[in-house]
N, C-alpha and C positions, 0 to 999 in steps of 0.2 A: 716252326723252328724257334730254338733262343736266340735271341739275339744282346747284346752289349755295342751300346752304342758309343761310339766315341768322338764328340762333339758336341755341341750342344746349342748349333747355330740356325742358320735358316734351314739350309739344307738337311742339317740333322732332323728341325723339327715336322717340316712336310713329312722328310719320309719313316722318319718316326710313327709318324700321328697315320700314316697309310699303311704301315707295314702291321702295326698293332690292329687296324679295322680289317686287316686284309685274314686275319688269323694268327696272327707272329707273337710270340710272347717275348713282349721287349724285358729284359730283369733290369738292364742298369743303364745310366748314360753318366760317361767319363767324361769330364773336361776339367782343363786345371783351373779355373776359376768357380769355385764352389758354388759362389750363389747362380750361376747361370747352369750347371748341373743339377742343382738343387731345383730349379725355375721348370727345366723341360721334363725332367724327372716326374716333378705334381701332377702335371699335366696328362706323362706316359703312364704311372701310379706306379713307379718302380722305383727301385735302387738307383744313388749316386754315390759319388763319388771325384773327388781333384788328388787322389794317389795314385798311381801307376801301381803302384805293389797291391791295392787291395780292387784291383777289377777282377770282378767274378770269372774264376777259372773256369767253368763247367758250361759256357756257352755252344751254341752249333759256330755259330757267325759271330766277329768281329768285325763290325763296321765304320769303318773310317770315314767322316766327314765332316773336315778339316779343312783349314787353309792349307792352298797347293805349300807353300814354305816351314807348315812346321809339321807336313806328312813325312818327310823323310827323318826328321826330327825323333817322332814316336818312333817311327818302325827300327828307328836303330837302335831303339831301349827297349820295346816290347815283343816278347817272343807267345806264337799260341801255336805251338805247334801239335797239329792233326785237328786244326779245328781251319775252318772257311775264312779266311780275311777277306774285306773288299774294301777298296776306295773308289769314292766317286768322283775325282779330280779327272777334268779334261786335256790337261797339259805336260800330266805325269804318264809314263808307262806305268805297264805294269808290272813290269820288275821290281817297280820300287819296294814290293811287297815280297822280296823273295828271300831275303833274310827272315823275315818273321815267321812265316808257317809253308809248309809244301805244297798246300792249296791255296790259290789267293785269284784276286779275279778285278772287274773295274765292274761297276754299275753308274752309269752318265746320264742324269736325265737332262735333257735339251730346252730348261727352262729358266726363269730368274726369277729368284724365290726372294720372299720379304715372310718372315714368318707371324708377322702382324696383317696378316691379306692372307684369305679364306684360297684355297687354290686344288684345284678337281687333275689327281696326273694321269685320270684316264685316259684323255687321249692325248696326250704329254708322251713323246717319244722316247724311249730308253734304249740307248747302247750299250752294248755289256762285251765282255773279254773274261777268257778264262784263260788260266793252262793247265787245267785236267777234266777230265771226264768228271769227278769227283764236282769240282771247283764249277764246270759251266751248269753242271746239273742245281747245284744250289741258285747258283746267279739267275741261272731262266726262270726258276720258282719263284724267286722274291720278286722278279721284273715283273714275270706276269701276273704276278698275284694286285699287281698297281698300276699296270697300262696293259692297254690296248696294241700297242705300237713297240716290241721288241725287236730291235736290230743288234747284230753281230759287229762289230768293227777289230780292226787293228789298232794299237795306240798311236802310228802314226797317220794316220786316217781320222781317231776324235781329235788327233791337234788339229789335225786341218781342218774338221769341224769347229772346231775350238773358236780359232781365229777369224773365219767366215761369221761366227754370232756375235763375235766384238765386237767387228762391224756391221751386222743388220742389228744389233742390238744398243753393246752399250755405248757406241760413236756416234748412231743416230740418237739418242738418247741424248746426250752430250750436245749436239747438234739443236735439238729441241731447246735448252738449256742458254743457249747464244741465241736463239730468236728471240727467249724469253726476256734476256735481257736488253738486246737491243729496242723491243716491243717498249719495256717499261721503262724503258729512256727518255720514250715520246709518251707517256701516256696513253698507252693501250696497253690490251689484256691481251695473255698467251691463248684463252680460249677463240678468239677471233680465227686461228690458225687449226683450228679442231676437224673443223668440215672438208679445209684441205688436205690435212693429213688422214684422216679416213680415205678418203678418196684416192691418195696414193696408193695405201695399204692394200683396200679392194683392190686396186689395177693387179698391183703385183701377185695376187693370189691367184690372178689367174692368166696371168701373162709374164713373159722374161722381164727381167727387168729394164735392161738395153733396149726393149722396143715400147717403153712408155717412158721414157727421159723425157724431160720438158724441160724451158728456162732459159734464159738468154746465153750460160756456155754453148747448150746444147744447136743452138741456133746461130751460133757466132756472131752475138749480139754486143758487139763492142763496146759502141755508144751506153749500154747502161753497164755493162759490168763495167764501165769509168766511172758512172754515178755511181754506182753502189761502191766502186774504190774510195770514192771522193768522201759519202758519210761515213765510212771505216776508218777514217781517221781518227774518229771518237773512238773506237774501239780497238789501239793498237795490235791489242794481243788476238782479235780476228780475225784481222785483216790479213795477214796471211795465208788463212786458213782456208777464207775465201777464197783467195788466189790461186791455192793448190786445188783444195777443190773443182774450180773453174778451168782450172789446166789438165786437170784430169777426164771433166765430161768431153770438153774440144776435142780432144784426143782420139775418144771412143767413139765421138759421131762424125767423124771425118770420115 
């Protein structure tokens, strides 16, 4: 299929850079900052473009991925009508594509992209949504042409996806980020914590998570989650966090 990309970010460049190996003949990548269309563009060996008026008319697909805040932005200036639109936004419907063209669809792949980091979406899950025969038939082709792993969902089924990976991903993330810095407060390295965190990860791959809680919440260990209040006072703005935290695992293992 043709495709015209419109973006020009992480997301665009994985699936960019998959959709072209997979078979897809990418012609352009839109985004309104020229040099970064220009950037992914080299890379895909195609057309860009930062005008809205001069993205190539004649594609099969228009591919949306974008920031969730400036997708409703385009779609309310750009019309392709009788041609495939998809967004890959998890917190949008898919409505938001239904002024633009009478096919339109979501393709979501369930991963965190850095497009400077080499990244395999074979076995990278992909949810997809259509509303036509036309529209899911396209959608299932490009998913499967790039994973392993194609699921169907409703749009408000990937929010709830959505917000379930904010927190197995970017909170724990985040979370990593406060060890890090409490770590080099005292002079130690965040790698000391590497052996533990693997070992989390394996439990959970193959276990609930609720039946391999550790930690003194978990234990209604009073006595230290006081000491550990007690050094958070270096760290105002965690110390809360702690606390919530810790009032949340008590909670769940009572």
């Amino acid at each position: 299929m043709k495709i015209v990309l419109i973006g020009s970010g992480n997301v665009a460049t994985h699936l960019g850079k998959a959709f072209s190996i997979s078979g897809h003949d990418i012609l352009q990548v839109f985004s309104n900052t020229e040099v970064n269309a220009k950037a992914l563009a080299t890379i895909l060996k195609c057309e860009f473009t930062n005008d809205m008026d001069k993205i190539i008319p004649n594609a099969d697909v228009y591919f949306i991925a974008l920031k969730d805040d400036a997708i409703e932005g385009f779609t309310n200036k750009f019309r392709c009508l009788g041609k495939v639109i998809i967004h890959t936004s998890a917190s949008l419907p898919m409505d938001v594509l239904k002024k633009t063209s009478n096919d339109y669809g979501v393709l979501y792949p369930l991963q965190t992209f850095n497009k400077m980091m080499k990244l395999d979406l074979t076995n990278i899950p992909i949810f997809i949504e259509a509303n036509n025969d036309k529209s899911k038939k396209v959608v299932t082709l490009l998913a499967m042409g790039i994973s392993n792993q194609v699921i169907e969902l409703t749009s408000d089924q990937r929010l709830t996806l959505h917000i379930a990976a904010v927190f197995a991903n970017n909170f724990t993330n985040h979370l990593y980020k406060i060890a890090d810095d409490i770590l080099y407060a005292s002079g130690l390295e965040f790698d000391i914590l590497k052996p533990l965190i693997k070992e989390t990860v394996d439990k959970v791959m193959s276990n609930k998570p609720a039946n391999v809680q550790t930690g003194p919440a978990s234990r209604q260990d009073d006595k230290t989650i006081k000491k550990h209040l007690e050094l958070l006072k270096n760290f105002p703005s965690y110390k809360p966090i702690y606390e919530l935290l810790s009032e949340s695992i008590e909670k769940q293992s009572k």
